[in-house]
C-alpha positions as CSV (number, residue, x, y, z in Angstrom):
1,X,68.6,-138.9,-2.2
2,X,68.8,-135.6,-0.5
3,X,71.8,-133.3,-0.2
4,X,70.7,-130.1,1.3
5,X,70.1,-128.0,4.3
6,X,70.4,-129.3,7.9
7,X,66.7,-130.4,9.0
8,X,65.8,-130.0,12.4
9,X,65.5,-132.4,15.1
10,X,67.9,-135.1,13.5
11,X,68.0,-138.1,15.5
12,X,70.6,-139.9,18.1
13,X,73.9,-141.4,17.7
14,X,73.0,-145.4,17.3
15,X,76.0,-146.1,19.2
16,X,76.4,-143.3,21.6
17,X,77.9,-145.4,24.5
18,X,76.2,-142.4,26.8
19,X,72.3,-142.5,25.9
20,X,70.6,-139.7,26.5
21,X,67.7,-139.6,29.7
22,X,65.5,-136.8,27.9
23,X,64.5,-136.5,23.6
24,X,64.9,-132.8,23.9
25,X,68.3,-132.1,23.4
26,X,70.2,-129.7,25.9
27,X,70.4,-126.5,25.6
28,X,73.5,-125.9,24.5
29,X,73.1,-128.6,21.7
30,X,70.1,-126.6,20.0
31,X,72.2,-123.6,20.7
32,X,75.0,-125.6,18.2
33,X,72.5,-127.1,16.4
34,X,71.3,-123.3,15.8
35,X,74.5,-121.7,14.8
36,X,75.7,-124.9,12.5
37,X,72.6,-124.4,10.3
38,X,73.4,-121.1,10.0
39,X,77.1,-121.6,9.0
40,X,75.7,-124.4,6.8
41,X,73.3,-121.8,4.8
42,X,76.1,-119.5,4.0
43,X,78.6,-121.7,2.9
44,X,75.5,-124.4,0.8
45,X,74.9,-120.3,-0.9
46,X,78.4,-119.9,-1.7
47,X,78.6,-123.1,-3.2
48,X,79.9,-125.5,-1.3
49,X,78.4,-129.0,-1.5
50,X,78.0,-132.7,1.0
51,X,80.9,-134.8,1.0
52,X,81.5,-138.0,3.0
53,X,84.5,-138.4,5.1
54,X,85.0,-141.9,5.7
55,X,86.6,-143.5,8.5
56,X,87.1,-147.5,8.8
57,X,85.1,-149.7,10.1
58,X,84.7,-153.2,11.1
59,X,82.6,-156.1,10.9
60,X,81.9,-159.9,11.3
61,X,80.1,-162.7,9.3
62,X,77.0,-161.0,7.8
63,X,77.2,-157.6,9.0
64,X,79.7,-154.0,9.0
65,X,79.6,-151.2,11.3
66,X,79.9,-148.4,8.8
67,X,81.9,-145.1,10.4
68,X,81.7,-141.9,8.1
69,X,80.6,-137.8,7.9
70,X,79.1,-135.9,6.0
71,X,80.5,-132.4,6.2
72,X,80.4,-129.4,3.5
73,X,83.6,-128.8,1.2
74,X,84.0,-125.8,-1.6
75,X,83.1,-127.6,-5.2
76,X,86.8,-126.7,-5.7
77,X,88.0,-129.2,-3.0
78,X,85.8,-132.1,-4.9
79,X,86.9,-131.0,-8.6
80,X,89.5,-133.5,-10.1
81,X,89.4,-135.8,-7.0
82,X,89.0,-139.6,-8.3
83,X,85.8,-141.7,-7.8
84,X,86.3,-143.7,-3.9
85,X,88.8,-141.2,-2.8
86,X,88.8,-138.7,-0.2
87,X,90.2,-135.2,-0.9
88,X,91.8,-135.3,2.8
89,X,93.7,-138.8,3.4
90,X,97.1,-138.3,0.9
91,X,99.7,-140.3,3.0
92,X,102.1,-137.4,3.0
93,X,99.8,-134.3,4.0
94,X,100.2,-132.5,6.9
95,X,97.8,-129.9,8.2
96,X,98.2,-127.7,11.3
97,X,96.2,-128.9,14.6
98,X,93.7,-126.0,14.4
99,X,92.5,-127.1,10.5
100,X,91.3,-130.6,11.8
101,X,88.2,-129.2,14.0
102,X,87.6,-126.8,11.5
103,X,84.5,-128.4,9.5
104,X,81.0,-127.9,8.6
105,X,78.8,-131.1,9.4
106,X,75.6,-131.6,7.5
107,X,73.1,-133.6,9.5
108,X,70.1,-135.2,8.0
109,X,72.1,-136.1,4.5
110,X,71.2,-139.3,3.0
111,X,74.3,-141.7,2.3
112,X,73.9,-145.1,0.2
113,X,76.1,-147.8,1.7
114,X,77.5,-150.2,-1.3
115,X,78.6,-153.0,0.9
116,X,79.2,-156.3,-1.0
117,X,75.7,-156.7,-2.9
118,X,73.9,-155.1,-0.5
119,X,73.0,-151.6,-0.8
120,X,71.4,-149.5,2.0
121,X,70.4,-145.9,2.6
122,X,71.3,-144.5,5.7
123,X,70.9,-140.9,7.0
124,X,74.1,-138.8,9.4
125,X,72.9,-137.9,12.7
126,X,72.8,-134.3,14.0
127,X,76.8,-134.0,14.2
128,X,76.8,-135.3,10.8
129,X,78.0,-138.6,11.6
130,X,77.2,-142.2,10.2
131,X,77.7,-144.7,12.6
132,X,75.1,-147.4,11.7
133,X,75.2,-151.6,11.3
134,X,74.2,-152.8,8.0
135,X,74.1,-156.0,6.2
136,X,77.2,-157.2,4.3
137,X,78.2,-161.0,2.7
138,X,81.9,-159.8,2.6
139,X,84.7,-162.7,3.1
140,X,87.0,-162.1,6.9
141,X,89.9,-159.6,6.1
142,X,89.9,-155.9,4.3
143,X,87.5,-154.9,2.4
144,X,86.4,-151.1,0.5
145,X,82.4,-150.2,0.9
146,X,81.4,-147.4,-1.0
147,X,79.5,-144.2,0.4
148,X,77.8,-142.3,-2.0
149,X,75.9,-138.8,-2.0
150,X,75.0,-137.1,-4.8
151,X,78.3,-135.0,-5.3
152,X,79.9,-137.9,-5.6
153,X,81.9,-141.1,-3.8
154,X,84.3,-142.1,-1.2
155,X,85.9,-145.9,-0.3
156,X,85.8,-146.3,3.2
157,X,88.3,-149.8,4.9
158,X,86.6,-152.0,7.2
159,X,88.0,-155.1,8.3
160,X,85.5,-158.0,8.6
161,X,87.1,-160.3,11.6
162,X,86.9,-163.8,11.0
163,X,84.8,-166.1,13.9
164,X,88.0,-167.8,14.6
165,X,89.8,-165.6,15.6
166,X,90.4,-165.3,19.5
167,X,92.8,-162.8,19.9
168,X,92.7,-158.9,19.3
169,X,93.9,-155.4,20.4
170,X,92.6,-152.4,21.6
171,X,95.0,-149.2,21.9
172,X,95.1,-146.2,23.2
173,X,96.3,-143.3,21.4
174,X,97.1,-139.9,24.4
175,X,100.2,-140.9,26.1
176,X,100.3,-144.8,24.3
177,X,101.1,-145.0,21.0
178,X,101.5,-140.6,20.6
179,X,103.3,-138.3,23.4
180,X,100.4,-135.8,23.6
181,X,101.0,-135.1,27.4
182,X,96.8,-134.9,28.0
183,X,95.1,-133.3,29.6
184,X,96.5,-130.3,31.0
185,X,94.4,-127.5,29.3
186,X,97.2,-125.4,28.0
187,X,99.1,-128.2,26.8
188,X,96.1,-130.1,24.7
189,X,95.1,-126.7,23.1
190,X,99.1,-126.3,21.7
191,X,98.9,-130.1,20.4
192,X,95.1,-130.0,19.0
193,X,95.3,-126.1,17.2
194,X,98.7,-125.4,16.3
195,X,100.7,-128.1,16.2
196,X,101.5,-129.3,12.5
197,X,100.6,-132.8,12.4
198,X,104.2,-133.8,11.9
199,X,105.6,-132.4,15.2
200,X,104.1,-135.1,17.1
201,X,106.0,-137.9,18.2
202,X,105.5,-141.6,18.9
203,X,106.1,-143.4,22.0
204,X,109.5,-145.8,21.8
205,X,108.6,-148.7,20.9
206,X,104.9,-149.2,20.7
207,X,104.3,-150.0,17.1
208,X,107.0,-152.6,17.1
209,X,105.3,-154.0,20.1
210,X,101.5,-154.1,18.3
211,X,103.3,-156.0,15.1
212,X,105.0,-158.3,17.1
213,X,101.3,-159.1,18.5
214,X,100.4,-159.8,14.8
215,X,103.5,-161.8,13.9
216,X,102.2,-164.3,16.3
217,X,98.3,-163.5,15.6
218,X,98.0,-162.8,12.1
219,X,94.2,-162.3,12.0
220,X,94.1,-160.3,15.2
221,X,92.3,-156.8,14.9
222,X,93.4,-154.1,16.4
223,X,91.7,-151.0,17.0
224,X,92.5,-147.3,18.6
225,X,90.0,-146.2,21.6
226,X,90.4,-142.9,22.4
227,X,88.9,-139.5,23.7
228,X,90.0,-137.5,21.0
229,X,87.1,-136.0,18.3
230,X,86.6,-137.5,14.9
231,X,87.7,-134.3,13.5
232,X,90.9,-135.8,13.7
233,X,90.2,-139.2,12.4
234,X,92.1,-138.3,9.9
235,X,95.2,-137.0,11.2
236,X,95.5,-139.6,13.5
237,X,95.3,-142.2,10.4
238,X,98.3,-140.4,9.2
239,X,99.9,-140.5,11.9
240,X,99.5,-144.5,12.9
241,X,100.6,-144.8,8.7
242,X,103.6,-142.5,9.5
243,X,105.3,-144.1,12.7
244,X,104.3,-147.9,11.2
245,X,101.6,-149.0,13.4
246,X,99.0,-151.8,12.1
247,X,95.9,-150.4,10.3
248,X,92.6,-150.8,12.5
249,X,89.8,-148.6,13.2
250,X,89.5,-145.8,15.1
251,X,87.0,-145.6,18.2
252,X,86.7,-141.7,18.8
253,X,83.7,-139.4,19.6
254,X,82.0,-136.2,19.5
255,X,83.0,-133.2,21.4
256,X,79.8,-131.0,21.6
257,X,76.7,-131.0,23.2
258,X,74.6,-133.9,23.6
259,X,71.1,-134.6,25.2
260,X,71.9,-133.9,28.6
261,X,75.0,-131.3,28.5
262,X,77.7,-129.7,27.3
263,X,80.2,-132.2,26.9
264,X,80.2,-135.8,26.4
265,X,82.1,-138.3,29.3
266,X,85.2,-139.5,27.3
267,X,85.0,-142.6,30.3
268,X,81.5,-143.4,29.6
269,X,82.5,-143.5,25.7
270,X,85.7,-145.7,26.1
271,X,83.9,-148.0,28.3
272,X,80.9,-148.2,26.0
273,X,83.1,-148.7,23.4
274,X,84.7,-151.9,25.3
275,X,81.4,-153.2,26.3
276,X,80.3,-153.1,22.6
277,X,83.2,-154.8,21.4
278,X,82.4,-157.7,24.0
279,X,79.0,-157.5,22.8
280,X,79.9,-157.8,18.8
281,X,82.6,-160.0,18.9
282,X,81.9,-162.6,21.4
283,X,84.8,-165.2,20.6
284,X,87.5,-162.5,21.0
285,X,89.5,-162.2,23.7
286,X,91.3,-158.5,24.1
287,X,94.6,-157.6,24.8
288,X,93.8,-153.8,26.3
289,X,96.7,-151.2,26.2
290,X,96.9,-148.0,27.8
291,X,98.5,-145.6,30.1
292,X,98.8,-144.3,33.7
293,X,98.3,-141.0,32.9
294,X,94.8,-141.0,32.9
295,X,91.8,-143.4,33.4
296,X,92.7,-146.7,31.6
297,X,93.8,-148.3,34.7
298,X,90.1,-147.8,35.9
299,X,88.4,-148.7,32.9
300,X,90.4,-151.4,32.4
301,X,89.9,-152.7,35.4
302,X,86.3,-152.4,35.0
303,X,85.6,-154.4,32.2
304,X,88.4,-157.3,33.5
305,X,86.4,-157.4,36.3
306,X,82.9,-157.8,34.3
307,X,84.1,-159.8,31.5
308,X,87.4,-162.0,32.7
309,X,87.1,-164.5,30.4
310,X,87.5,-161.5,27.6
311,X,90.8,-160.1,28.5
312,X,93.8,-161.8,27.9
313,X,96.1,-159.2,29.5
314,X,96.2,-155.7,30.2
315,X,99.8,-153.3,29.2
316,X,99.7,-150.2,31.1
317,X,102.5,-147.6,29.6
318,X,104.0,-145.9,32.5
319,X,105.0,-142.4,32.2
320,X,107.5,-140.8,33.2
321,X,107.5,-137.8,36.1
322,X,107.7,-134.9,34.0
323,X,104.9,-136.5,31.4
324,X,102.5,-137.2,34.7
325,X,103.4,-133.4,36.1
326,X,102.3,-132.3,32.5
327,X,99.6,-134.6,32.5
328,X,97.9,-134.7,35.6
329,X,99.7,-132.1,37.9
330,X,101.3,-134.9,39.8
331,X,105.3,-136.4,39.3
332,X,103.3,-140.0,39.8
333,X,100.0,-142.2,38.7
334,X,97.2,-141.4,41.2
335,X,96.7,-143.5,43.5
336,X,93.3,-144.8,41.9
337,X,95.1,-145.9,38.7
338,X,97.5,-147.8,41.1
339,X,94.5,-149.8,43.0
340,X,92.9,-150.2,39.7
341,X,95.5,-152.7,38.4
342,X,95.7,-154.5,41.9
343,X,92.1,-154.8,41.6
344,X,92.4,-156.6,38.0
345,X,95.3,-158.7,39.1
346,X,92.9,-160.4,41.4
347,X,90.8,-161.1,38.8
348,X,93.2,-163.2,37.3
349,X,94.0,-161.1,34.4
350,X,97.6,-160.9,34.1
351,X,98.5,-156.4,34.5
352,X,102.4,-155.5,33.1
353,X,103.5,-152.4,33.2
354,X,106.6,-150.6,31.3
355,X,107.9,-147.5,29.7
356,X,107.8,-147.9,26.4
357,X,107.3,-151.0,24.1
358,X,110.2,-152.8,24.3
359,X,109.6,-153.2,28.0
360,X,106.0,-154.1,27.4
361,X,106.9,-156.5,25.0
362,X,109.4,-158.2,26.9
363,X,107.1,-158.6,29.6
364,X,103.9,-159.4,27.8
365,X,105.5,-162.7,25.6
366,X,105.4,-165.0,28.6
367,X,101.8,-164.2,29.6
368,X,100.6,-164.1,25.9
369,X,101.8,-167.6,25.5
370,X,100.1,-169.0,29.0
371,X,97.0,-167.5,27.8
């Protein structure tokens, strides 16, 4: 098992729901790819070492997607911390915006995957990431895998769903379950860098909503799609824990450079995400919650219209003028979002719409139980 220096030329994202058209990677990714090594020297001299942050994952008869990093911590940061746990998920930490992004990923580091009996070696990607399908003979329900490197190792959740189950949940996060007021630049810097974790609030109602959903679908998994950069897995973990929302995994990706640019399409990674999740687990049928306030209505619509069978319903949060203004410029949803859910109501797929949970809720129990 290896634990050193970044090698060059580390290979794709499995799962990046936006493959790339060349090998070569763009410019500006060797250019990050260039100054990360160099960060990672200097710190790997100083003696700071690989550890794994895991994030949960999820799974179905036979097999687990396994979601983790490997990023460098001070020896310091790894002294007296327990076998299986990681040094930055204490329930009642709080770190200021900026601290989240604030990490040193180590591509090319060997992980071993203890899932069940089986035991796998897998290696993190150029971003440092671990986002890889492996065997598992682990029972439907919650589960701990262990990710080991040679400093030492972490427990990572995943939830293995069951094959009959039929109903489940994907969230949003922006604007749906947390008032985050995206994407106006200004805005999204104040909430991402300085904010302490703790300042942000939750939108009225929404986790009452999602465990209403499970009082009537115990076995239903629900997971969080969203823009946002892993660097925050963590914080947002906290703050679903905080505010009372079900556990689930967390659908986020990377914010650098990729094969063919500077940034990464957040819609090409939520709708990759949905079209996996119709790929994975087949005999689900998805309740998909979002917001105005962006591009849910459009993605949403999107996959009702490819896969109507697979959506029970769609809950659109509506915000309110002064959160659109912030949002998007604009006291009211575009009008694309507006034709996107008259486009998936003629698909069949039942659309509500509502301020906060309560409304949602209200709205969503008589279509839930027709369908």
């Amino acid at each position: 098992m290896t634990d050193g220096t970044p090698p060059p030329g580390p290979p794709a994202r499995p799962s990046d729901p936006d493959p790339p058209t060349s090998s070569r990677p763009h410019r500006a990714a060797r250019l990050e790819d260039r100054f990360n090594r160099t960060i990672a020297r200097w710190l790997w001299s100083r003696g700071w070492r690989t550890r794994v942050e895991p994030y949960v994952g999820y799974g179905g008869p036979g097999w687990v997607r396994v979601l983790a990093r490997t990023v460098l911590s001070p020896a310091r940061a790894l002294d007296g911390v327990p076998s299986g746990e990681a040094p930055q998920d204490e329930p009642t930490r709080t770190v200021r915006g900026w601290r989240s992004l604030a990490t040193a990923q180590v591509p090319g580091a060997v992980v071993e995957v203890r899932a069940g009996s089986h035991v796998h070696r897998v290696t993190s990607d150029r971003g440092g990431y671990v986002d890889t399908i492996v065997d598992a003979d682990l029972e439907p329900g919650w589960h701990t895998i262990e990710l080991v490197v040679p400093s030492g190792s972490v427990s990572a959740r995943v939830l293995i769903v069951s094959p009959d189950v039929r109903t489940g949940l994907v969230s949003d996060i922006d604007d749906t379950v947390m008032v985050t007021t995206m994407p106006r630049p200004l805005i999204a810097a104040w909430n991402t860098f300085v904010l302490d974790e703790t300042a942000r609030r939750p939108v009225t109602g929404m986790a009452d909503l999602y465990r209403d959903v499970l009082a009537d679908h115990p076995d239903a998994p629900v997971l969080y799609l969203s823009t946002g950069a892993w660097n925050v897995a963590p914080t947002l973990g906290r703050f679903l824990t905080r505010h009372g929302y079900p556990a689930g995994p967390l659908l986020l990706t990377d914010w650098g450079p990729t094969n063919t640019g500077w940034f990464r399409s957040g819609r090409q990674h939520k709708l990759g995400s949905l079209e996996r999740l119709m790929r994975e687990l087949p005999h689900v049928r998805w309740l998909l919650v979002g917001d105005d306030g962006q591009h849910d209505p459009e993605i949403y619509d999107r996959v009702a219209r490819h896969h109507p069978d697979r959506v029970r319903a769609v809950a659109i949060r509506e915000l309110t003028p002064t959160e659109h203004t912030l949002a998007a410029g604009v006291p009211q949803p575009l009008p694309d979002a507006r034709e996107a859910q008259r486009r998936t109501e003629q698909t069949g797929v039942p659309v509500v719409r509502g301020g906060d949970g309560a409304t949602l809720g209200a709205r969503l129990t008589p279509v839930l139980a027709d369908r």
